[in-house]
Structure formats: structure tokens, C-alpha cells
C-alpha positions as CSV (number, residue, x, y, z in Angstrom):
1,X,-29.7,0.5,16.0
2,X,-26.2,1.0,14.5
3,X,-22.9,-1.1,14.8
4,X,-21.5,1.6,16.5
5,X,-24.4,2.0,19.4
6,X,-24.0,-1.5,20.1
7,X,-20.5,-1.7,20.7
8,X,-19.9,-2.6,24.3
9,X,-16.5,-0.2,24.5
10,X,-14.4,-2.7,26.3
11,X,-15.1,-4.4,22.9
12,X,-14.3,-1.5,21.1
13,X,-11.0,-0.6,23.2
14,X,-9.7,-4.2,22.5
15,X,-10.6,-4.2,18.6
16,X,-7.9,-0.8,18.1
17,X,-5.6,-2.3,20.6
18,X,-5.7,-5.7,17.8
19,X,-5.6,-3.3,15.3
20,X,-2.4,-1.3,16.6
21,X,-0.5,-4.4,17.2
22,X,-1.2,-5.4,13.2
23,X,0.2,-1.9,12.6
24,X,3.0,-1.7,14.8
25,X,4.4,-5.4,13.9
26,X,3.8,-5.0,10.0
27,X,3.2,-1.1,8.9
28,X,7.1,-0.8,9.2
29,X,7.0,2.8,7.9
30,X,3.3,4.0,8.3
31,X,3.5,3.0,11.8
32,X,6.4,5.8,13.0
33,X,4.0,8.0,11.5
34,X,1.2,7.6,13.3
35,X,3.0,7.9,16.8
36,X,2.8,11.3,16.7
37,X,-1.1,11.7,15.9
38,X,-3.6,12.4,18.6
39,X,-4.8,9.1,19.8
40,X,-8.0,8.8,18.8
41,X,-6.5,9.2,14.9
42,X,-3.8,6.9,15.5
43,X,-6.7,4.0,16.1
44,X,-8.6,5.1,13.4
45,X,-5.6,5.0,10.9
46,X,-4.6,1.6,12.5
47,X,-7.5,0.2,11.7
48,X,-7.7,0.8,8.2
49,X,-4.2,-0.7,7.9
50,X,-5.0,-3.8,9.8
51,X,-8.2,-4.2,7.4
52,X,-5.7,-3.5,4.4
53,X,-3.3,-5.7,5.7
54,X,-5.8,-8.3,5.8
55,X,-6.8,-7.8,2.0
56,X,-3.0,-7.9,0.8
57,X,-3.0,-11.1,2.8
58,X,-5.8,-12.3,1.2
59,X,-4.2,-11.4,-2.2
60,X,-0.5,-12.1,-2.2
61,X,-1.3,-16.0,-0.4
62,X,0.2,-18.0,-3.2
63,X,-1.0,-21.5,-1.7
64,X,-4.6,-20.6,-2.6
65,X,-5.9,-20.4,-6.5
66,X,-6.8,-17.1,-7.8
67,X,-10.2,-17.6,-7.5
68,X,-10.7,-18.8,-4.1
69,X,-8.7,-15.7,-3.5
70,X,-10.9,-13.5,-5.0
71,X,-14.2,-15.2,-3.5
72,X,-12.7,-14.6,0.3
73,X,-12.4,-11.0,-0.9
74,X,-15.6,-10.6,-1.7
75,X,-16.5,-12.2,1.5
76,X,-14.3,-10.2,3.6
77,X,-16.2,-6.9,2.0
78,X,-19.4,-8.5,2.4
79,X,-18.6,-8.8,6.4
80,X,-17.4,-5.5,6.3
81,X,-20.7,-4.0,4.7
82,X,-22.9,-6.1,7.6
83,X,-20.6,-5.2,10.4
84,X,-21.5,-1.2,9.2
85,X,-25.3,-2.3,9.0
86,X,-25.4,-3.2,12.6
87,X,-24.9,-6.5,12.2
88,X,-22.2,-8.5,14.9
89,X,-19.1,-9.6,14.0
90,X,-16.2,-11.1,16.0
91,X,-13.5,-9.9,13.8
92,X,-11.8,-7.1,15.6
93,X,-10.7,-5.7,12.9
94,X,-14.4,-4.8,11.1
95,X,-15.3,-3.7,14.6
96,X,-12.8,-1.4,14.5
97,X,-12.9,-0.3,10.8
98,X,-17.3,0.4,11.4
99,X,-16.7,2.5,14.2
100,X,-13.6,4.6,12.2
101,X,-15.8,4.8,9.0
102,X,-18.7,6.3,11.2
103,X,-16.8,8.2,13.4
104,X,-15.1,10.0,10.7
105,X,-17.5,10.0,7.6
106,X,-15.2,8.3,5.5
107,X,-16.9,7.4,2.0
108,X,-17.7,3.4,1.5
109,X,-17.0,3.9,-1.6
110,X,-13.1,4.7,-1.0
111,X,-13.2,1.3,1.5
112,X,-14.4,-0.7,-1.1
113,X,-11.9,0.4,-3.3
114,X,-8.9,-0.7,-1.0
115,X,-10.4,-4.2,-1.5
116,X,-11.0,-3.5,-4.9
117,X,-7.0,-2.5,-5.6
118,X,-6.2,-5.7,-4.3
119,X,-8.1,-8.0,-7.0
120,X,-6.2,-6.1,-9.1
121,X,-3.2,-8.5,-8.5
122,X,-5.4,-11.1,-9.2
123,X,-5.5,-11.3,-13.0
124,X,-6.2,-14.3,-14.5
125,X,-6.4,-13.6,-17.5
126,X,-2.7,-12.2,-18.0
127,X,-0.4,-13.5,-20.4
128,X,1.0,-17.4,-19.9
129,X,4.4,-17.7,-20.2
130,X,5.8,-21.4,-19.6
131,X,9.6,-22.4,-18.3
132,X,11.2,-25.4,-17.9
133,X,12.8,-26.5,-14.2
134,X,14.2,-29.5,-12.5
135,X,11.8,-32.2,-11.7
136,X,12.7,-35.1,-9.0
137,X,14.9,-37.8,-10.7
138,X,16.7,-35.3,-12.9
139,X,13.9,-35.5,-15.1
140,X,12.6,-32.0,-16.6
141,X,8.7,-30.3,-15.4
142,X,7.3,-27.6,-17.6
143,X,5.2,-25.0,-15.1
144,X,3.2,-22.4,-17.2
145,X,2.2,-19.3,-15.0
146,X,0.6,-16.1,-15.8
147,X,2.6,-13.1,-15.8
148,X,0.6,-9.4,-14.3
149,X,1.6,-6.4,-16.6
150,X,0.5,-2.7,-17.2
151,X,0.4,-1.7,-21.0
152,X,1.3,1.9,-20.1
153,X,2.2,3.9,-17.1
154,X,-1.7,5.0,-17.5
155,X,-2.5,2.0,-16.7
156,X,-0.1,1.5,-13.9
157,X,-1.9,4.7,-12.6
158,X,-5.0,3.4,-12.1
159,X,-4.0,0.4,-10.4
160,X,-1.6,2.9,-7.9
161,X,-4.9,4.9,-7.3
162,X,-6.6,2.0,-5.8
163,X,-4.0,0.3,-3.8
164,X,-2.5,3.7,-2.9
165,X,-4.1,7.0,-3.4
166,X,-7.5,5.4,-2.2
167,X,-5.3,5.0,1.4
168,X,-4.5,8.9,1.0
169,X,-8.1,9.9,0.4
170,X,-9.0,8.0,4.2
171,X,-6.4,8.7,5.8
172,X,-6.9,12.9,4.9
173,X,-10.4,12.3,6.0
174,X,-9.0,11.2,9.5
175,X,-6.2,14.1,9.6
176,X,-9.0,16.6,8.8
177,X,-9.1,18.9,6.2
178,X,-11.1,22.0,4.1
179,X,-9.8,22.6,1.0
180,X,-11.0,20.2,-1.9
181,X,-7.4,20.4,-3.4
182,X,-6.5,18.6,-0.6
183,X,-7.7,15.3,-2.4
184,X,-5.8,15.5,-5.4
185,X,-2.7,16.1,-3.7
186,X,-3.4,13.0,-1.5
187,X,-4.0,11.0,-4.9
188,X,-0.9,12.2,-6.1
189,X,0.9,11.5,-2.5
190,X,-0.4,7.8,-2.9
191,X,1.2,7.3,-6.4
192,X,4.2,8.7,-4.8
193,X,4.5,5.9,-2.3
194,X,3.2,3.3,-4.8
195,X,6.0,4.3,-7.2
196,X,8.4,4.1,-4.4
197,X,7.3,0.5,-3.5
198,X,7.3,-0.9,-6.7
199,X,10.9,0.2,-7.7
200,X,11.8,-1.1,-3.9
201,X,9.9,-4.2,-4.7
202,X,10.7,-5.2,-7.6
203,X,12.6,-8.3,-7.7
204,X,10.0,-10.2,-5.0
205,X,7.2,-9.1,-7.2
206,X,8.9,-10.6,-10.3
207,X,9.1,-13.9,-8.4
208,X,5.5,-13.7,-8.1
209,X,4.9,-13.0,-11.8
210,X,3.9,-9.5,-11.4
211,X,5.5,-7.1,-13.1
212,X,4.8,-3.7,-12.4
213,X,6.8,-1.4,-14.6
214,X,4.9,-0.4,-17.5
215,X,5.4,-2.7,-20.8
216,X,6.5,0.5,-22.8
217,X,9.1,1.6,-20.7
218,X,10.3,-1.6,-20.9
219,X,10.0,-1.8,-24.4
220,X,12.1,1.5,-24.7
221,X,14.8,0.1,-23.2
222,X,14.6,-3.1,-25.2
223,X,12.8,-5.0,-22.1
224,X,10.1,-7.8,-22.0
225,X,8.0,-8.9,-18.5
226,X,8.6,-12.2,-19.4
227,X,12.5,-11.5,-18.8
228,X,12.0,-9.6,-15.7
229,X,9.6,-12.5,-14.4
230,X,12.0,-14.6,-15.3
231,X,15.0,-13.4,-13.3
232,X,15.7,-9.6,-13.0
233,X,19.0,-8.1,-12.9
234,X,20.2,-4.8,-12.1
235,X,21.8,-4.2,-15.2
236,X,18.6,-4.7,-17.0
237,X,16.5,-2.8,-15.0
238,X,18.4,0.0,-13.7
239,X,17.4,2.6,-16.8
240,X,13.6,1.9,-16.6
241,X,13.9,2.3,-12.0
242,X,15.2,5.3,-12.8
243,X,12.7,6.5,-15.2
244,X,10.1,5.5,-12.5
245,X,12.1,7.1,-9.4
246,X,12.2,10.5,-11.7
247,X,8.4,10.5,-11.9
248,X,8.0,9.3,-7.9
249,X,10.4,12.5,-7.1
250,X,7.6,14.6,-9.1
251,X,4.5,13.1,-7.2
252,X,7.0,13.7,-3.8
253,X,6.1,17.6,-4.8
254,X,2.3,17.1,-4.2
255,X,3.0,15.4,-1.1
256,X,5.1,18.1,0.6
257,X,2.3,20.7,-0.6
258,X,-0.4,18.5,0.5
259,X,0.3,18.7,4.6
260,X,-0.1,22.3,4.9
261,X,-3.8,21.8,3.4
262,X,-4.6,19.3,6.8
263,X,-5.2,20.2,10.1
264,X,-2.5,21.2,12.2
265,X,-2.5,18.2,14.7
266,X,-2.0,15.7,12.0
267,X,0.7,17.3,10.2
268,X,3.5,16.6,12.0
269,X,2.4,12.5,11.2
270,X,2.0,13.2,7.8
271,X,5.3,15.2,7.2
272,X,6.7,12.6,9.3
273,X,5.1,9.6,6.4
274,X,6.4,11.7,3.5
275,X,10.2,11.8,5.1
276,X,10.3,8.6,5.3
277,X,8.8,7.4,1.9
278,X,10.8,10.2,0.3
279,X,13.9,9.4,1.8
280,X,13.4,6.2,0.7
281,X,13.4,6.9,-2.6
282,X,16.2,9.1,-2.3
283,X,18.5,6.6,-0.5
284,X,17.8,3.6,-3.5
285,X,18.3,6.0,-6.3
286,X,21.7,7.2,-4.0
287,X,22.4,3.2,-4.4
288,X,21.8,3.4,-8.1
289,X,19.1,1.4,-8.2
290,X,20.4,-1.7,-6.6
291,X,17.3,-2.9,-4.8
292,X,18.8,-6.7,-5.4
293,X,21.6,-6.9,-3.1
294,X,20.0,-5.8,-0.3
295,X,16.4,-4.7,0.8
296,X,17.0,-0.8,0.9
297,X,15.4,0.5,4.0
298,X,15.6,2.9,6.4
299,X,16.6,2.3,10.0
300,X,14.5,2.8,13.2
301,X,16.9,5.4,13.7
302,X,16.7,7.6,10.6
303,X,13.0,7.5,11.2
304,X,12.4,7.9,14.9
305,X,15.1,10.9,13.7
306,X,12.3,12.2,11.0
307,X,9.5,11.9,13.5
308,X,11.1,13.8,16.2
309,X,12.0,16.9,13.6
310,X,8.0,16.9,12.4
311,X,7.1,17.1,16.2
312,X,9.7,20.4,16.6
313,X,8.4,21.5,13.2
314,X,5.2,21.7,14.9
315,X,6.1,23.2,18.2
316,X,8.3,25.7,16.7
């Protein structure tokens, strides 16, 4: 008997309902988005971001070593694998995730790459770079740490693909769609996003020793990771955001192709995700790059504005 056939629907009800909270309280973009999907979409995308969520979680927490990080990873896949072989869980999250996956065909093998993406962070193996800082006393403590890089933008590709283009492949698969193009456009939406993240991003990542922007753009503009981990500057880094915010613009192309390709009661959601992210972009490279005096955002305004013009675009 499958997960799903078991599922007392009271249980199921409450799992989305624990899954939209996660989304409304953390998916500060995706989440304005998603109001204007039919309902029964809207759960299905919030659960897939709460289960996300959980994984960056798992990833980003700092106060646990790399490799206990990884192993509750694997665990929380594990769960996820029994919880779509029938198996009970408690988590409300899995419960919700199982009956999305079924309910919408939506490849394991895309799931399992979200979790996938997010050991990706988790290199230990990555260069050690060591730096000196104030002990107690006044006496002077040498910390080494381990810095994450990307050779090439290449590489920085295929780590966007799995935290973000992976996300695009599910979600189309809950808009609905025919046309197999559909799927590279959604790849190409994810890098979009990614991009945009990581130029946003930037200076919070550094202070946890990832550095995202490929080591020969930085090299082109006489750049090491070391310095950006060290203490990144808009002066420094300005030339090589822009380089990256140039290329995000040119995935932002696929992106405004790719809603026409889904079906019509998701686009107005999906126009709506692409305004925003692009919008985004468009407001921090309007700033000139300086994502370090402020976190750039948009208001609620400017995007419950962006989600009201997808619903007229779709009415009209």
C-alpha cells in the first residue's frame, strides 16, 4: 500500500498547512509567487521549499562539523526515500513532499538532486587558508579554515544546476507543461536566479568561506578567494558582479520565454517569480553593485505590485 493511500487527510491537510507557514515566513520572494497559483499547486510548491529549506538548514549550520552535516543529509534523504515507500513518518514535511512527488510525477531523481546541491557547500577538501585574530588576554590565535571555490564559471554551472535549475525542473512539473524545451529554459531560469543570489549574497557567503565567483574572473581582474574570504569590498569586487549580473541578464531571456511554454493557470506565478528575481537584479546593478551597504531587496510593495500585473496579464 502506498504512502499516499495511507495518509489520513487531516494528516495530509496539516503537513501543507506546516509546509506553507515554512514558505510564507522564509521563501521571501518565491512565496508572492505562489499566491497566485491554484491551490492545490501552491502546496505542492510549498512543500518542496520547506523540504529545501530543511537541506540548506542542514548545510549552512556552522556549529556542526562538515561531516556530521553531511551524514544528517544523507539521513534526511534516506527518510525521504522510506516516507515514498510507504513507510510512516512524523515529519510533516516528507508527508507532504511523498504526496507532491506522487501526485505530480515528479522524477526522484531531480529530489535527490536538491539534496545533492546542498553537499555541494560542503567541501572539505577545499583550499586552507589560515589568519591570525585576537585571542583572550591580548594574546594572538591562528584559526585555519577552508575556503569553497569554482575554478571556472563551468564549474559554477554545475553547482547552480543543482541548487537551482533542479528547483525549476519540479517546479515546471507542478505548473504543467508539453513542450520538452520547456526544461532547458527552466535550467537556464534556475541559473538566472542562482546568479542573482550569489552577486546579492556575496559578502555573507565570504564570511562563511565560500566564494562563489569563479576563480578566473577573479583572476582577470587581479582577484584571489582568499581576499574576498577575507574581507570583501566593493571596490574589489564591483568589476567581476558585474561581469556575473551581465551573464544573469542573459539567462533572464530564457526565463521570460520559458512561461509561455507552461500552462496557463501557472503563468501568472511564474511571470510573477521572474519579476521579482529580475527586478532584483536590475535594482543592485542600478546601485552599482553595492550589495555591502545594505541588503538590496525588494519591498512587499514592489512585489505584491508585480503579482497583481501577472494576475491582469492573465485576465486580460
Amino acid at each position: 500500500m502506498s504512502a499516499e493511500k495511507k495518509q489520513h487527510p487531516l494528516q495530509l491537510s496539516t503537513a501543507y498547512a506546516v509546509c506553507r507557514h515554512i514558505t510564507r515566513s522564509q521563501a521571501k520572494n518565491f512565496y508572492y509567487a505562489f499566491l497566485v497559483l491554484p491551490r492545490r499547486k501552491r502546496n505542492a510548491l510549498c512543500a518542496v521549499y520547506a523540504f529545501m529549506r530543511h537541506a540548506d538548514d542542514i548545510s549552512d549550520d556552522e556549529a556542526i562539523p562538515v561531516l556530521v552535516r553531511r551524514e544528517k543529509l544523507s539521513t534526511l534523504l534516506d527518510n525521504f526515500h522510506r516516507a515514498i515507500a510507504g513507510e510512516p513518518t512524523d515529519d510533516p514535511v516528507l508527508i507532504a513532499l511523498a504526496h507532491t512527488q506522487k501526485t505530480y510525477e515528479v522524477p526522484m531523481e531531480w529530489l535527490d538532486k536538491l539534496v545533492f546541491g546542498t553537499m555541494m557547500d560542503l567541501h572539505d577538501d577545499t583550499p586552507a587558508v589560515t589568519e591570525s585574530v585576537a585571542a583572550e588576554g591580548g594574546s594572538t590565535a591562528v584559526l585555519t579554515k577552508r575556503i569553497l571555490t569554482f575554478p571556472t564559471f563551468d564549474d559554477l554551472y554545475a553547482y547552480c544546476y543543482h541548487v537551482a535549475s533542479v528547483v525549476g525542473l519540479v517546479c515546471i512539473k507542478i505548473f504543467g507543461y508539453r513542450d520538452p524545451k520547456a526544461e532547458k529554459l527552466a535550467e537556464r531560469t534556475g541559473i538566472a536566479f542562482q546568479l542573482t543570489n550569489i552577486i546579492r549574497d556575496v559578502k555573507e557567503d565570504a564570511a562563511m568561506s565560500r566564494v562563489y565567483l569563479p576563480e578566473r574572473d577573479l583572476q582577470t581582474f587581479g582577484i584571489t578567494p582568499e581576499a574576498v574570504a577575507a574581507w570583501p569590498t566593493l571596490e574589489q569586487l564591483q568589476p567581476v558582479l558585474q561581469l556575473e549580473g551581465e551573464r544573469a541578464m542573459g539567462y533572464y531571456q530564457s526565463a521570460q520565454e520559458l512561461v509561455g511554454l507552461i500552462d496557463d493557470d501557472s503563468q501568472p506565478a511564474l511571470w510573477a517569480l521572474v519579476e521579482i528575481y529580475r527586478q532584483l537584479m536590475e535594482k543592485i546593478a542600478a546601485k552599482k553593485y553595492d550589495v555591502f551597504t545594505d541588503r538590496v531587496r525588494l519591498t512587499t510593495g514592489e512585489k505584491l505590485k508585480i503579482v497583481a500585473k501577472g494576475l491582469v496579464r492573465r485576465l486580460s
